[in-house]
KELODREN-392410 format. One record per residue (C-alpha): residue number from 0; residue in three letters; x, y, z. Coordinates in steps of 0.5 Angstrom, whole numbers, plus 2048, in hexadecimal, padded with zeros to 3 digits. Example, Ala and Ser with C-alpha at 12.3 -4.5 7.8 and 13.67 -1.06 7.14 Angstrom:
// KELODREN-392410
NODE seq type  xx  yy  zz
NODE   0  ala 819 7F7 810
NODE   1  ser 81B 7FE 80E
// end
This chain:
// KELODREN-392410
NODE seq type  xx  yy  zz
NODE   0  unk 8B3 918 8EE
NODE   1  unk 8B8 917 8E8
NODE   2  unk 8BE 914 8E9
NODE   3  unk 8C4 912 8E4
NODE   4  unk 8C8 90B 8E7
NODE   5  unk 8CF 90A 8E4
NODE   6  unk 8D1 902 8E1
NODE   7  unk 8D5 8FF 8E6
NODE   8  unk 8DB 8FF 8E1
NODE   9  unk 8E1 8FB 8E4
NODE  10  unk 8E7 8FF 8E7
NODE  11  unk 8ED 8FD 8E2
NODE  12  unk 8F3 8FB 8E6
NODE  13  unk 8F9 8FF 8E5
NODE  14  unk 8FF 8F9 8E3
NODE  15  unk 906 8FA 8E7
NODE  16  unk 90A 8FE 8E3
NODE  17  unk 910 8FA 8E1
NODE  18  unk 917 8FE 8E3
NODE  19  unk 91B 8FF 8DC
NODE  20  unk 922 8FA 8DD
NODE  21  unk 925 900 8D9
NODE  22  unk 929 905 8DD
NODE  23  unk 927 90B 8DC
NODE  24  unk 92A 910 8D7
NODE  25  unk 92C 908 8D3
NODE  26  unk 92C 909 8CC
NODE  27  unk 92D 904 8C6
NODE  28  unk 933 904 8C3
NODE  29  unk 934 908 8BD
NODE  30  unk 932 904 8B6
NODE  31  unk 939 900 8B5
NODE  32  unk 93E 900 8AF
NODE  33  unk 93A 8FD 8AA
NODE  34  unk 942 8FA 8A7
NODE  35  unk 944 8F8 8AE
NODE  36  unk 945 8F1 8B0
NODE  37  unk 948 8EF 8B6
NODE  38  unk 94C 8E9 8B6
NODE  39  unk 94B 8E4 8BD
NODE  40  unk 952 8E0 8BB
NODE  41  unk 956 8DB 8BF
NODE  42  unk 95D 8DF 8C0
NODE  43  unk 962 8D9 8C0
NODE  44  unk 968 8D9 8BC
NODE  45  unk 965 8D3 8B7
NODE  46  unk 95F 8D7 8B5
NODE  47  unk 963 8DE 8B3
NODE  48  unk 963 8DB 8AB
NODE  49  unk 95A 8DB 8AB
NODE  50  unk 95B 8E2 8AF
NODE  51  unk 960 8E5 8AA
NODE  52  unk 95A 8E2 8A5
NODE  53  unk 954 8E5 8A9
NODE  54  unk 958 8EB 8A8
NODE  55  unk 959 8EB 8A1
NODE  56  unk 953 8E8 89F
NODE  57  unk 94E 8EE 8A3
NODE  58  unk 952 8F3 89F
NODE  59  unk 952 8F1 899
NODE  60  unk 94B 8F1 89A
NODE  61  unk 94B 8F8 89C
NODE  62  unk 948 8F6 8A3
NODE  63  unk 94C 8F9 8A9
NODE  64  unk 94F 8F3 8AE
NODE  65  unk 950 8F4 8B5
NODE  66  unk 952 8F1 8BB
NODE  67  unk 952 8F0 8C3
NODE  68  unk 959 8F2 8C3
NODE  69  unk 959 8F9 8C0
NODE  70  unk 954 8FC 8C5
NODE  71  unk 959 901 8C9
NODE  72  unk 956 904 8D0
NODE  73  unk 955 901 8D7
NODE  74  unk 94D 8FE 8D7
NODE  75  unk 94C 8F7 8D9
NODE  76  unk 94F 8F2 8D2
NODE  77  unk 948 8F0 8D2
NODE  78  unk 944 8F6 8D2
NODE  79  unk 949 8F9 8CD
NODE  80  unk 948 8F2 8C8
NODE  81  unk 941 8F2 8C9
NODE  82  unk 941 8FA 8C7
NODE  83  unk 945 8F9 8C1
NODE  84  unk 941 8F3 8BF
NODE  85  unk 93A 8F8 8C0
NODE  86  unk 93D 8FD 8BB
NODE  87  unk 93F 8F7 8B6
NODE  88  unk 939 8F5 8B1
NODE  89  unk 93C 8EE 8B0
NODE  90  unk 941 8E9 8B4
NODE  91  unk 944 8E4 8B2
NODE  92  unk 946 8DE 8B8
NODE  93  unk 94A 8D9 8B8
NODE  94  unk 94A 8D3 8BB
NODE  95  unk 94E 8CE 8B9
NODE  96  unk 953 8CD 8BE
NODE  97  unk 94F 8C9 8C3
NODE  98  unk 955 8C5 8C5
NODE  99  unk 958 8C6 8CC
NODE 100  unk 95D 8CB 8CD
NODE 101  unk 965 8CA 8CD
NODE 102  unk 967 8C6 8D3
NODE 103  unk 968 8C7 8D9
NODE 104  unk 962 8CC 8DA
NODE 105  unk 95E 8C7 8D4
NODE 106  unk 957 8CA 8D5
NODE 107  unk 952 8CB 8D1
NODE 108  unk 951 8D2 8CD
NODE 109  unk 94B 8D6 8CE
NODE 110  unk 94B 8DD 8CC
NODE 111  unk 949 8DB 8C5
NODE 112  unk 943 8D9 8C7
NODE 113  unk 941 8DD 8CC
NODE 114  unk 942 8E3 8C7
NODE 115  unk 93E 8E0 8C3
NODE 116  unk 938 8E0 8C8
NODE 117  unk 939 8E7 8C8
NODE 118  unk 938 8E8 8C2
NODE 119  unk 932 8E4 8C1
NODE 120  unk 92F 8E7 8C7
NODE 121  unk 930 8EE 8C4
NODE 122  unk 92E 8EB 8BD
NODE 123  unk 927 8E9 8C0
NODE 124  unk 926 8EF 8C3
NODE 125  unk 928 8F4 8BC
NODE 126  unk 927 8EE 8B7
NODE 127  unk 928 8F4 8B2
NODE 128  unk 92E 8F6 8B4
NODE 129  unk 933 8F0 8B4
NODE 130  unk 934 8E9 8B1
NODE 131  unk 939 8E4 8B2
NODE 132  unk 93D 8DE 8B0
NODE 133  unk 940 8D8 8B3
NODE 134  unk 946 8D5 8B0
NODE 135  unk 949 8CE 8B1
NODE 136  unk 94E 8CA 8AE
NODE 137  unk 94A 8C3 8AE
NODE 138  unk 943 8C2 8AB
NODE 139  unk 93D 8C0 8B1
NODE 140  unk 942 8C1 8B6
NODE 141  unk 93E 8C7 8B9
NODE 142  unk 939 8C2 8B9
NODE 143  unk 93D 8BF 8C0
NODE 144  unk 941 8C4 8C3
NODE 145  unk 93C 8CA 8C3
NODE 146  unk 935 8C6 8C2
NODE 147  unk 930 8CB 8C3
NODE 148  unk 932 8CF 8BD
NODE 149  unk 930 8C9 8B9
NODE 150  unk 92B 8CD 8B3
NODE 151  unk 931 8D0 8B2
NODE 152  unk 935 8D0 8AC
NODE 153  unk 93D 8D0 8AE
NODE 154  unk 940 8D2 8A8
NODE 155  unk 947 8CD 8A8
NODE 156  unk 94F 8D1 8A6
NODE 157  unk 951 8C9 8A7
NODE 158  unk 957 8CD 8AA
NODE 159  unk 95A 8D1 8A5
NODE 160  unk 95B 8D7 8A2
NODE 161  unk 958 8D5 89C
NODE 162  unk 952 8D3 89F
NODE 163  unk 952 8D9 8A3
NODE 164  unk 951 8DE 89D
NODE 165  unk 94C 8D9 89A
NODE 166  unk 948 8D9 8A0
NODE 167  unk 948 8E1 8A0
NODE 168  unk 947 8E2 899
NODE 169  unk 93F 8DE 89A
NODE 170  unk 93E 8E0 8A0
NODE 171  unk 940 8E8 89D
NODE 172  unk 93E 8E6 896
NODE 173  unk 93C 8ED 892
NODE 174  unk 93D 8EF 88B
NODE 175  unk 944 8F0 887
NODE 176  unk 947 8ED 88E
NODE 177  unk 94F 8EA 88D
NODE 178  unk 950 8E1 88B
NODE 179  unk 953 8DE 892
NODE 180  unk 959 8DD 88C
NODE 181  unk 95A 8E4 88B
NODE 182  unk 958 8E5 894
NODE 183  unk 95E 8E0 895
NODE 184  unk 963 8E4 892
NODE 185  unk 962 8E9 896
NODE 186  unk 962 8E5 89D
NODE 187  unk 968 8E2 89A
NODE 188  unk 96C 8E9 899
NODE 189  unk 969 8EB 8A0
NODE 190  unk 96A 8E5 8A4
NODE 191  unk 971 8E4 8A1
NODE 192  unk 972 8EB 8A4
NODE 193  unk 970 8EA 8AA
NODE 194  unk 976 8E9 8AD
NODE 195  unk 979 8F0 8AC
NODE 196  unk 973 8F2 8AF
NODE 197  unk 974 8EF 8B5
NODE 198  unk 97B 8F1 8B4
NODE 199  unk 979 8F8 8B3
NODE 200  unk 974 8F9 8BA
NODE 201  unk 979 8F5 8BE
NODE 202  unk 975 8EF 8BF
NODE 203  unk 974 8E8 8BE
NODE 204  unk 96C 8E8 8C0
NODE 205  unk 968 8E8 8B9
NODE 206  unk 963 8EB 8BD
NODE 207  unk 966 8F0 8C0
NODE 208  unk 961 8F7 8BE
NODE 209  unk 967 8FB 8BA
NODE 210  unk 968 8F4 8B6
NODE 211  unk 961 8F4 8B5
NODE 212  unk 960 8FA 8B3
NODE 213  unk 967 8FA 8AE
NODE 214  unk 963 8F3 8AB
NODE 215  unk 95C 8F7 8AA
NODE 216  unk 960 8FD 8A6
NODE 217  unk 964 8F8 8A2
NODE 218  unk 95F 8F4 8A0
NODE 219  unk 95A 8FA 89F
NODE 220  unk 95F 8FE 89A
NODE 221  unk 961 8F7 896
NODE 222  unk 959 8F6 896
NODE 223  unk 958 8FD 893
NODE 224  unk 95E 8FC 88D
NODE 225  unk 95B 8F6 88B
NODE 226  unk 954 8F9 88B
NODE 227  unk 958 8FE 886
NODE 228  unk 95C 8FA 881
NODE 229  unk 958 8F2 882
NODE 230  unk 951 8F1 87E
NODE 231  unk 94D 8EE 884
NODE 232  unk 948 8E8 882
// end
């Protein structure tokens, strides 16, 4: 009698399933403003000139600045910083204050640095959807204080406004963009108005979100005008 025999084949094992990290219903963030760069600045009196020149400088490039301090609600500051650098394409983070704070406290600033690691992780996460810069104001002194970005170019403001717009006009470089001369008049306008600013929202914080916001709106509409009445080079 005739009978079939079936090669024993082996039994393939079934692999673990590994559960998803991901909440359920968790989705990716939407796509983020293609023009949005999310400024991670020291906020201390000395650095408000290079902030009213961030500002300027990203408006006349047609990008959209945006800063911590503008996002109102009562979430945790760090998971509504961590959202708005998600909805930013870019970031700039500046880190050339490492010195010690003011005495007596005399401690060490960490939230530019830790904010960056934010970013760099959402950045390797989404390469697609995010770049970032790094500011300095001294050449190779990234290379000592923040060692595990070496590879990285730092680009050097030198500490000063004009440096500042020089470093965003490379960083942002496009075509028909305004000359950092023709920038500089524009910051000298708004940060010699920033006094009245500050007079008009009650405040003495440069920082402050309606200060921010005035700054955004001044700059915005002097980087409109100039696109009408000055021929870009």
């Amino acid at each position: 009698m005739w009978t079939s025999s079936r090669p024993n084949f082996p039994i393939r094992k079934k692999h673990p399933r590994i559960p998803s990290t991901r909440k359920r219903g968790a989705s990716v963030p939407p796509l983020p403003d293609p023009n949005g760069v999310f400024l991670n600045i020291p906020y201390d009196e000395e650095f408000s000139s290079l902030y009213v020149a961030d500002i300027v400088g990203l408006c006349q490039l047609d990008l959209v600045p945006h800063l911590a301090s503008e996002i109102p609600g009562g979430e945790r500051r760090l998971d509504r910083i961590f959202k708005l650098i998600q909805s930013c394409r870019y970031s700039i983070h500046d880190l050339s204050r490492v010195e010690l704070s003011v005495a007596p406290t005399a401690v060490p600033r960490f939230n530019m640095p830790l904010e960056l690691g934010m970013t760099i992780t959402w950045q390797k996460l989404y390469p697609s959807r995010h770049d970032w810069f790094v500011w300095e104001s001294e050449p190779y002194r990234i290379q000592r204080s923040a060692s595990d970005l070496n590879g990285t170019d730092a680009n050097i403001q030198n500490g000063t406004p004009e440096g500042v717009l020089r470093e965003l006009s490379s960083a942002f470089w496009r075509d028909h963009m305004p000359s950092v001369p023709n920038m500089l008049d524009d910051y000298r306008f708004v940060n010699h108005n920033l006094d009245a600013i500050l007079y008009k929202n009650g405040t003495r914080n440069p920082y402050e979100r309606s200060v921010f916001m005035d700054l955004c709106w001044i700059s915005k509409t002097l980087a409109d005008l100039a696109r009408i009445t000055r021929p870009a080079v």
